[in-house]
Each structure stands twice: as C-alpha cells, then as structure tokens.
N, C-alpha and C positions, 0 to 999 in steps of 0.2 A: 817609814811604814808605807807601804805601798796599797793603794786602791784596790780593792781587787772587788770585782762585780760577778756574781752568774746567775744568769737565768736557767729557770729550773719549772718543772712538771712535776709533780707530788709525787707521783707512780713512776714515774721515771727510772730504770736502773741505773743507766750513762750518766744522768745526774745526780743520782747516789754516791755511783763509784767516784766522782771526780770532786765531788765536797769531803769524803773519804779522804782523798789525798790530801788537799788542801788541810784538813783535820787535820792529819797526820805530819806537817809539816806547821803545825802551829798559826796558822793561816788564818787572820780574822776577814771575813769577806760579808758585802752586802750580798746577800740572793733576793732575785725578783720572781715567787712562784707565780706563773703568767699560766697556770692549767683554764683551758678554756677561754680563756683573753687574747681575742683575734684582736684589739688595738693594741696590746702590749706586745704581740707577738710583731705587729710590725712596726714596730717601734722599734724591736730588737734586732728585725732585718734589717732597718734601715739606718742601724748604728753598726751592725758589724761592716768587714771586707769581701766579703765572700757571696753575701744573698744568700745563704741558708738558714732554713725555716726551722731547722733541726734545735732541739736542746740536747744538754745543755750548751749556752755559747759562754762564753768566759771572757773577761776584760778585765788586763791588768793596765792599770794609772794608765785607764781608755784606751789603748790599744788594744785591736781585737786579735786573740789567743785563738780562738778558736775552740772545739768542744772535748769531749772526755777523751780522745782518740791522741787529739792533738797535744792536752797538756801532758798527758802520761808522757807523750812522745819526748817532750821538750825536758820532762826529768828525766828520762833514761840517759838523754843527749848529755845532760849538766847543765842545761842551757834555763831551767826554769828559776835555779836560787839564784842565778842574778836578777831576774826579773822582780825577785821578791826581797831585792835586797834595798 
C-alpha cells in the first residue's frame, strides 16, 4: 500500500479535483489542510522538489508528484498505477 500524502486548502478547486482522482482510484491518502498556515505551508515548500507555494502538492511513499496538473498528467501517461502499486 503506498504512502500517499497531499496538502490541501479547503476552498481549493485544484485540490478537490485531484483527491477526486485519488477517490476514484481507490486511493487512501493522508491530507494536511494547511488553509492559512504559513508554518505548514513551509514546511511543505521545504519538503517538496520544485519550491512551489502552490496546492495542492502531493507525495507518494515521499516522493514529490507534484500538484493536480501533474498527477492527472502522470494517469493519462499510465505512469501513476505504478506509483500506486
């Protein structure tokens, strides 16, 4: 069973849409809602690859995935159910 982590914004859509997927794939994940938490938020910067401030960011078994843009991208690819495997 794989780790799977994302930081999220309450109001968020990008973060809706991408726990969506994960939903929709069976996916049990930790979420850190960090709405208005500038120490959480950089906490988050400073665990992702990239430095962005942006949510949602997503981490599978601590590897940083990157956000809603990114992981849609990685299932289109086929590249995401290994991640989850």
């Amino acid at each position: 069973m794989p780790k799977v982590e994302i930081y999220t914004w309450s109001t968020c859509p990008f973060c809706i849409k991408a726990k969506q997927l994960l939903d929709r794939k069976g996916v049990k994940y930790t979420e850190y809602e960090i709405s208005g938490d500038e120490a959480a938020r950089s906490a988050m910067v400073a665990r992702g690859s990239d430095g962005k401030r942006s949510v949602p960011q997503i981490f599978i078994n601590d590897v940083h995935i990157g956000g809603c843009d990114a992981i849609h991208a990685l299932d289109r690819q086929g590249k995401l159910e290994p991640l989850l495997a």
